[in-house]
C-alpha positions as CSV (number, residue, x, y, z in Angstrom):
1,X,-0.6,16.9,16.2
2,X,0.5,16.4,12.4
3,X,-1.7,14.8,10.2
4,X,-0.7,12.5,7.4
5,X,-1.6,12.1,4.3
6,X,-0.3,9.2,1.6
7,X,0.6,10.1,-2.0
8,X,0.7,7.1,-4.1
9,X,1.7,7.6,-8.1
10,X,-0.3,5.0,-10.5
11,X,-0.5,4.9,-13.9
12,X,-3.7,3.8,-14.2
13,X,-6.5,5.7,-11.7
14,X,-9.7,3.0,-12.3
15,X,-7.1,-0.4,-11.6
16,X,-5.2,1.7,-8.6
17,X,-9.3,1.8,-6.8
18,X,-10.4,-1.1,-7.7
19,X,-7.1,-2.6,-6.1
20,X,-7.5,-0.4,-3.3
21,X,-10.6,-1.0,-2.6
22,X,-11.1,-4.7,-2.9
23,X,-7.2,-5.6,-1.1
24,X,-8.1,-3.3,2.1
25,X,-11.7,-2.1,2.1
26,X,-11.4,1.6,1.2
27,X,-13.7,4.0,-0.2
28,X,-13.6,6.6,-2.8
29,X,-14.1,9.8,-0.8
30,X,-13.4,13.1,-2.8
31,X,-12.2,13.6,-6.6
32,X,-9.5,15.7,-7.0
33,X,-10.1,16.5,-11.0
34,X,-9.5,14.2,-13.1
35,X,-6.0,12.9,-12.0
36,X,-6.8,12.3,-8.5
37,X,-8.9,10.9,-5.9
38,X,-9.4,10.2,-1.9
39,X,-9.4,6.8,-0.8
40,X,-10.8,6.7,2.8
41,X,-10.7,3.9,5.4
42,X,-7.2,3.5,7.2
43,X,-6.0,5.7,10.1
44,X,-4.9,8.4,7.3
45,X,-6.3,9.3,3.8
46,X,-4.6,7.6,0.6
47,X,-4.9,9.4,-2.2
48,X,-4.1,8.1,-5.5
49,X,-2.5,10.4,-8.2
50,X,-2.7,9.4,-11.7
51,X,0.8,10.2,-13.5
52,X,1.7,8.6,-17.1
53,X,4.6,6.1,-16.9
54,X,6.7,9.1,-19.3
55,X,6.0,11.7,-17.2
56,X,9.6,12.1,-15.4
57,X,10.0,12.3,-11.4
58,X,8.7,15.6,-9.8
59,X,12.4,16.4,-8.7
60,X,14.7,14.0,-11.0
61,X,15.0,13.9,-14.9
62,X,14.3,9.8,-14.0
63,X,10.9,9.0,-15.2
64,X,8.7,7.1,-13.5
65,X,8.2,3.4,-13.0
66,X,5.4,1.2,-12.4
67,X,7.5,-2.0,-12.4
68,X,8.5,-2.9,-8.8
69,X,11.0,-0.4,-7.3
70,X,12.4,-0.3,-4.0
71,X,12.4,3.1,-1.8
72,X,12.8,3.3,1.9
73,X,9.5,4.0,2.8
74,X,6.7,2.1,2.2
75,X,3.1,0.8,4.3
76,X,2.0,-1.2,6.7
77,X,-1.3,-2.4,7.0
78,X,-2.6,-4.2,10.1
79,X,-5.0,-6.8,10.0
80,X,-6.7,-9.4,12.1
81,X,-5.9,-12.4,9.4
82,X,-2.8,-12.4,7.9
83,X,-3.4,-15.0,5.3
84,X,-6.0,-13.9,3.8
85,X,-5.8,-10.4,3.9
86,X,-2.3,-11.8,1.6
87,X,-4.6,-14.2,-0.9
88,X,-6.8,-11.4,-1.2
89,X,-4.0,-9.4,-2.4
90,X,-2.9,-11.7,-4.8
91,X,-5.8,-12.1,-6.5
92,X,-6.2,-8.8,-7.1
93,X,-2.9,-8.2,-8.9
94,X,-0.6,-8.3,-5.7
95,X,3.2,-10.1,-5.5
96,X,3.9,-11.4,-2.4
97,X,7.8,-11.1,-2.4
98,X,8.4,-13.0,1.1
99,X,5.9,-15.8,2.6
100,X,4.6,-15.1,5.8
101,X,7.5,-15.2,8.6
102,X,6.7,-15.4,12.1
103,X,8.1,-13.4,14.6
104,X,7.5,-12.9,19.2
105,X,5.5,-9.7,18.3
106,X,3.5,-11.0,14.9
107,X,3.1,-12.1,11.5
108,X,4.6,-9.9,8.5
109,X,4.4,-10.6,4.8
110,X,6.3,-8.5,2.4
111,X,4.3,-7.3,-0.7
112,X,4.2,-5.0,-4.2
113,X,1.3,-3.9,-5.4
114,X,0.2,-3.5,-9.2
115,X,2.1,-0.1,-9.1
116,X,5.5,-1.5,-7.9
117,X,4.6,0.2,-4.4
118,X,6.5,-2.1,-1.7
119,X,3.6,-2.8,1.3
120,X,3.2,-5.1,3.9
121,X,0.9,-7.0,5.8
122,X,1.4,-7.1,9.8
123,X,-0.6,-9.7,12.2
124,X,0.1,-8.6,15.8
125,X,0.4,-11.4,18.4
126,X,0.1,-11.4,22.5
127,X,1.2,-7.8,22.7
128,X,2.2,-6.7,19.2
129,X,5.6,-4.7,19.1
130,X,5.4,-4.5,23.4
131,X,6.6,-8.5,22.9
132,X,10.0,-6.7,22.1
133,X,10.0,-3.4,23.3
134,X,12.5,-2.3,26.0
């Protein structure tokens, strides 16, 4: 089995846990210097690497941003409650970018955190993704 582990760049290390921690429920678990940290409490580890705004891509002479940006991958976080696992969220710095849509396997709402980090919320219903499956 491979394990996986979640990299996510923030400018700011304090805002990026207390996000973190009050949106899902994590938990600081180790420090990695002074730069990093372990955020514990989903299926796999987040940590959260603090990187200056300036500081340029590690492969790409872009620099970073912490607007919102788009990238093909982003998270999923299953909860029980959709709604206000979302309000939640937004009151701790969140933008919900889509309302809630309903589909045969759940609920999904599409959301950016503080960071610009695309993430979304996923309520399953009757039989989750089996609804569709073939």
């Amino acid at each position: 089995m491979i394990n996986l582990l979640v990299n996510l760049d923030v400018d700011d290390l304090d805002k990026a846990v207390r996000f973190y921690s009050s949106v899902f429920g994590l938990r600081v678990g180790r420090r990695l210097g002074a730069v990093g940290l372990e955020m514990l409490g989903c299926s796999s580890p987040i940590y959260l690497l603090e990187r200056s705004a300036t500081a340029p891509a590690e492969t790409s002479s872009r620099a970073r941003t912490y607007q919102r940006h788009w990238t093909p991958v982003h998270l999923d976080f299953v909860v029980d409650e959709i709604e206000p696992a979302v309000e939640r969220a937004v009151l701790a710095g969140a933008l919900l970018e889509k309302p809630v849509q309903v589909f045969g396997w759940g609920k999904l709402a599409l959301m950016a955190d503080p960071f610009g980090h695309g993430f979304c919320f996923v309520q399953f219903l009757g039989r989750g993704y089996d609804e569709i499956a073939e």
